[in-house]
C-alpha positions, 0 to 999 in steps of 0.5 A: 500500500503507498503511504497515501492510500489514493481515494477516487471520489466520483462526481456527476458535475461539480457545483460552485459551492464544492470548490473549497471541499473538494480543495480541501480533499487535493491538499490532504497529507493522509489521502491521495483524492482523485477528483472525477466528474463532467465539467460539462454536466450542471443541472439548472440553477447550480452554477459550474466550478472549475479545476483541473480534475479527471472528466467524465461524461455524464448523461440523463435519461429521464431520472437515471443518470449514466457516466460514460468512462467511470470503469476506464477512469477507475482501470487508469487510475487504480484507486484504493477505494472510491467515494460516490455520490450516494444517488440510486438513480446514477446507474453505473455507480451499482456498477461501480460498487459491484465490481469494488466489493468483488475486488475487496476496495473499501466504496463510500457514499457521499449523501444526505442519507435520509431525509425522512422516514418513509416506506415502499419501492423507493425506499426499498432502492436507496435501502438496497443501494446504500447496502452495497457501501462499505459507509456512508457520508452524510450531512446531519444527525438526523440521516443517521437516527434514520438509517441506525432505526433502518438497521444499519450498523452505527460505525458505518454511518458517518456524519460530515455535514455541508459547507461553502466558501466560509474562509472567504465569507470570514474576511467579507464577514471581517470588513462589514459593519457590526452584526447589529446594524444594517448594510451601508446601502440600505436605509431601512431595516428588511428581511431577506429572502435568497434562492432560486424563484421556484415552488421549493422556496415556498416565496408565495407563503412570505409574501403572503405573510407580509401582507398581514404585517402591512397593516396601520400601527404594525412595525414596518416590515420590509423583504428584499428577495435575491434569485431569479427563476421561473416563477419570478414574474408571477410572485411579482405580481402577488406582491404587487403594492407590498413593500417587496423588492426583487434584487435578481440573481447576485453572485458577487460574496460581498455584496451578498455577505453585506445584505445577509449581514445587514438583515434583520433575519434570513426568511427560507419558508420553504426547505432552508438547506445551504442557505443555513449556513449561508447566513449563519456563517455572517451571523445572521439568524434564520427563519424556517419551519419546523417539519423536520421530514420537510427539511434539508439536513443543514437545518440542523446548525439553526438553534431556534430561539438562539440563531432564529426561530421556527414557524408552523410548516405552511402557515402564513399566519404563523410565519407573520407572527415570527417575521413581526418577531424580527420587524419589531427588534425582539427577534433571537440574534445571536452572532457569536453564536452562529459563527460558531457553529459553522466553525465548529461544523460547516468548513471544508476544513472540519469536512476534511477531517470527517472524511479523513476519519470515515476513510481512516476505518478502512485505511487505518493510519499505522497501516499507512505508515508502513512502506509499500 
């Protein structure tokens, strides 16, 4: 065995927000990673990273994906074991995890796991899928509650949670003014919105809420929306004569880590999945609802009545009283706080470690230490 067992991590495309974990991975000194993916393959909304990596080609049909070359990508590059993304609908990774368990390589899945419990054939196809790893990576706690009660064994499943670009967003977060106070080029306090304008936001129920809040004597209360998407016109028109603002897609860290930072909390009706981290990572507190089988697993950094606060799932009326919350300046904030828990938790740097440690049970160290 070399003194740095070589780890193929095998992606379908590589989105923006894993430049830094996958960074990460290219600068351990305990594995050799070997980063695999199609630079041309991005799904819609999720913008392309860039690096010199192994391509593949990955195509869709219907909601199976395939990789074309992911067997001669393997031959060449001879791996020690392999990571996979953890989807049962990437065809040629049933494939790949046949052949690796034939020749006794350790395979890993990289997952959100389970995002709720539930039954029948899908079910019974991620179920079977996840068994032919020898682990799995996962993004939170309640993934691996989930699969422990699904009878799989506690030390094969391992929790790395997500992470973004936070060394950047700590210097942005370092020249901004105090958590307390608002962006410098906004004039008065808001709530803020950020995502793709699609159903998943759930943009209709915020909207629908602050219609409420608009009322005389009711603290003002303001939401600036950041994203574009399919549905941008029609929540245009349901917040028409709202004090709504649609600022389009903004891409720029700083301008969005001045807007995260100024606001009096980031609403997420919807599921709140990076965007969590996201605001926590400036300090901001984060408004959510409280069905966790409706949840993303990067819920779980919030810690409501600290870091923000949840409301009834789909309750406009229930949401308002929360917006209010935060209009009225009682709202929990508690900066220190939510950057502690991205630090402690939501790096590329703490992911390093988690996946060095999931890998570690297959490669223990001492054995890496030996020489070939």
């Amino acid at each position: 065995m070399p003194d740095r067992p070589r780890i193929a991590v095998i992606y379908t495309h590589f989105p923006h927000y894993r430049a830094p974990v996958f960074a990460a991975l290219r600068h351990s000194q305990r594995y050799d990673f070997d980063i695999c993916y199609d630079a041309r393959s991005q799904p819609e909304g999720v913008r392309a990273g860039q690096a010199a990596d192994r391509h593949l080609r990955s195509r869709r049909l219907g909601p199976l994906w395939f990789q074309f070359g992911v067997l001669w990508a393997l031959i060449r590059s001879r791996p020690d074991g392999v990571i996979l993304l953890g989807n049962p609908y990437i065809v040629t990774n049933w494939l790949v995890a046949l052949l690796l368990r034939a020749l006794s390589r350790p395979v890993l899945m990289w997952t959100h796991g389970w995002l709720r419990a539930a039954s029948g054939p899908r079910e019974w196809l991620r179920n079977g899928f996840y068994r032919l790893a020898d682990g799995l990576l996962l993004y939170g706690e309640r993934a691996r509650a989930i699969g422990v009660a699904r009878g799989f064994a506690p030390d094969r499943l391992h929790v790395i949670h997500n992470s973004l670009d936070y060394a950047l967003q700590a210097r942005i977060r370092r020249s901004l003014p105090d958590h307390t106070q608002t962006a410098r080029t906004e004039t008065a306090p808001y709530l803020l919105c950020v995502g793709r304008l699609v159903e998943e936001l759930r943009l209709d129920l915020a909207i629908a809420a602050l219609r409420l809040l608009v009322r005389p004597g009711a603290p003002p209360c303001r939401l600036i929306v950041v994203g574009d998407g399919p549905l941008r016109a029609q929540l245009e028109a349901m917040a028409a004569g709202l004090p709504v603002e649609f600022r389009g897609a903004i891409y720029d860290e700083a301008t969005l880590g001045a807007l995260i930072s100024g606001a009096l909390a980031v609403v997420s009706p919807g599921k709140v999945g990076l965007l969590a981290m996201h605001a926590l990572a400036y300090g901001a507190p984060v408004v959510t609802h409280d069905d966790p089988a409706r949840q993303m697993p990067e819920a779980e950094a919030i810690e409501p009545g600290r870091t923000g606060l949840l409301f009834r799932h789909g309750e406009a009326r229930d949401l308002a009283r929360v917006m209010e919350t935060y209009a009225q300046g009682h709202g929990p904030r508690d900066p220190a706080r939510a950057i502690a828990v991205i630090e402690q938790n939501y790096t590329a740097a703490r992911q390093l470690d988690l996946i060095e440690a999931a890998l570690d049970r297959h490669f223990p160290p001492q054995a890496q230490e030996q020489p070939a």
